[in-house]
Steps between C-alpha positions, in 0.01 A plus 500: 500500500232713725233303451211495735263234623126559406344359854207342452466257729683490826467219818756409781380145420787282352247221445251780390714685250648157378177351450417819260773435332428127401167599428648779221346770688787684579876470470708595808812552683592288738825376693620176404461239744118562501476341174775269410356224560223607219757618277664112517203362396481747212151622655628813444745711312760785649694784397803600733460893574839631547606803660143578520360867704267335747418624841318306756466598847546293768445502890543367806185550714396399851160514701455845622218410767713220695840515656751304348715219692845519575586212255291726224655798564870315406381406199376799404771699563726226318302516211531878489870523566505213192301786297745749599813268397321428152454933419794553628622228227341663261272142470205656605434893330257768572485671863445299806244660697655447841820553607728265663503703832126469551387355814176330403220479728301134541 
């Protein structure tokens, strides 16, 4: 439909935004399991969005000023090659800002 979301309000808080949503402050978009429970207990009332043209970014970050151990490091890299797998699936879209090949530094 092209519609687009008039911001007016905006928090990484999912107690924060939730909590201006009970209030009436605000409505919001939010993933499911952060607000089932409420939902249950008809606290509050959802819409299913489907198909909808979101983007969020996401990122895996590490301490820059501090080496990393070896047992870090694995994970790390597992959770990138998992990020890979996922594009690759077409799971996750966009452009992945480091390639596979990379040898990251601690």
């Amino acid at each position: 439909m092209g519609r687009t979301l008039n911001l007016r309000v905006t928090t990484e808080s999912t107690r924060l935004r939730i909590s201006y949503i009970r209030s009436g402050v605000t409505y919001g978009v939010l993933p499911w399991p952060s607000f089932d429970a409420l939902w249950r207990r008809g606290e509050l009332t959802a819409q299913r969005l489907v198909n909808p043209d979101l983007v969020r970014n996401i990122f895996l970050a590490w301490p820059r000023n501090q080496p990393l151990n070896a047992a870090t490091r694995v994970v790390r890299q597992e959770m990138m090659e998992i990020c890979h797998e996922l594009f690759e699936a077409g799971i996750i879209k966009g452009d992945l800002a480091i390639e596979r090949a990379d040898n990251q530094k601690s």
